[in-house]
C-alpha positions in Angstrom: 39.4 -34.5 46.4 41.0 -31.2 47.4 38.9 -28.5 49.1 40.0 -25.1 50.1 40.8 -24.3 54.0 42.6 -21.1 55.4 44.5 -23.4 57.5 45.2 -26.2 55.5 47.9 -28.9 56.7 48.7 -30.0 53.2 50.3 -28.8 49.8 49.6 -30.6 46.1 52.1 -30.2 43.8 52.8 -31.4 40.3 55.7 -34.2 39.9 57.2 -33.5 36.3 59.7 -36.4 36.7 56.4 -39.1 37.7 54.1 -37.2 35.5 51.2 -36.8 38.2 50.6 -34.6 41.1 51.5 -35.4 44.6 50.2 -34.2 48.2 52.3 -33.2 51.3 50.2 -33.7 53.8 51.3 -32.4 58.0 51.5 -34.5 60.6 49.2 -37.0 59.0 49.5 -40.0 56.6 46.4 -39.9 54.1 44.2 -42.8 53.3 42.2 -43.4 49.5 39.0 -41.1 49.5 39.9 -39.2 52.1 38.6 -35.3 51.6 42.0 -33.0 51.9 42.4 -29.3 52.1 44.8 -26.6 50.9 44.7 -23.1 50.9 43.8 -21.9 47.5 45.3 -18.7 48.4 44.9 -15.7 50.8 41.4 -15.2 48.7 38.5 -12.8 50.6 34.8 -13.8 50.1 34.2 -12.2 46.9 37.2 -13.3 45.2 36.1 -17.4 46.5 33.3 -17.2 45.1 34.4 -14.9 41.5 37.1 -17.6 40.7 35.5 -21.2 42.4 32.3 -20.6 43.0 31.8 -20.7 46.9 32.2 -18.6 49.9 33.5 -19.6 53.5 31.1 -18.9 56.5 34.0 -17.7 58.5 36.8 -16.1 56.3 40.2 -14.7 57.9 40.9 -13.1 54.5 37.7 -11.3 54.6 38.6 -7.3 54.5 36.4 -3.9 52.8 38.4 -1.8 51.1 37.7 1.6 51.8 39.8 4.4 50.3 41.6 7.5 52.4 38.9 9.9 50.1 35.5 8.0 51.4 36.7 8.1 55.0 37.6 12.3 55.3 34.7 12.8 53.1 32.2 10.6 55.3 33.7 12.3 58.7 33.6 16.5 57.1 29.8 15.0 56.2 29.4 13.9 60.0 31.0 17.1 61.2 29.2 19.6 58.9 26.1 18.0 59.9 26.6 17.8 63.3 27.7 21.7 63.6 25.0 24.3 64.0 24.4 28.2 64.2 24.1 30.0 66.8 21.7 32.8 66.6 22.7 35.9 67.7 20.5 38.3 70.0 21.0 42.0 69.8 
């Protein structure tokens, strides 16, 4: 069985000439039944779970996309809010 892991230690691969696919596996030799992990791709949270159904507790390729707009709107808010008027006295 192959599982997904950020830092997985091996790498399947189709074998056109054999007809089957084949795993690399790093600095280990693999024995039958034994659970192996790749890294189904530099995938965040959402996209885990949109394309395979699960999510990782602790995900490096976790990241919030936040565009330039939301960020100078969000701070002019801040800063209008936070500004007040002086009264004047005669």
């Amino acid at each position: 069985m192959l599982n997904h892991s950020p830092d997985a230690s091996c790498v399947p691969f189709f074998d056109n000439k054999m007809g089957f696919f084949k795993v690399i596996a790093e600095h280990h030799s693999i024995v039958a039944g034994q659970q192996l992990f790749f890294c189904y791709g530099a995938h965040n949270n959402d996209q885990l779970w949109i394309e395979y159904g699960f999510r990782l507790l602790e995900n490096p390729f976790n990241r919030v996309n936040i565009s330039i707009d939301y960020c100078l709107r969000t701070k002019l808010e801040a800063f209008e809010s936070a500004r007040t008027v002086v009264p004047r006295f005669p």
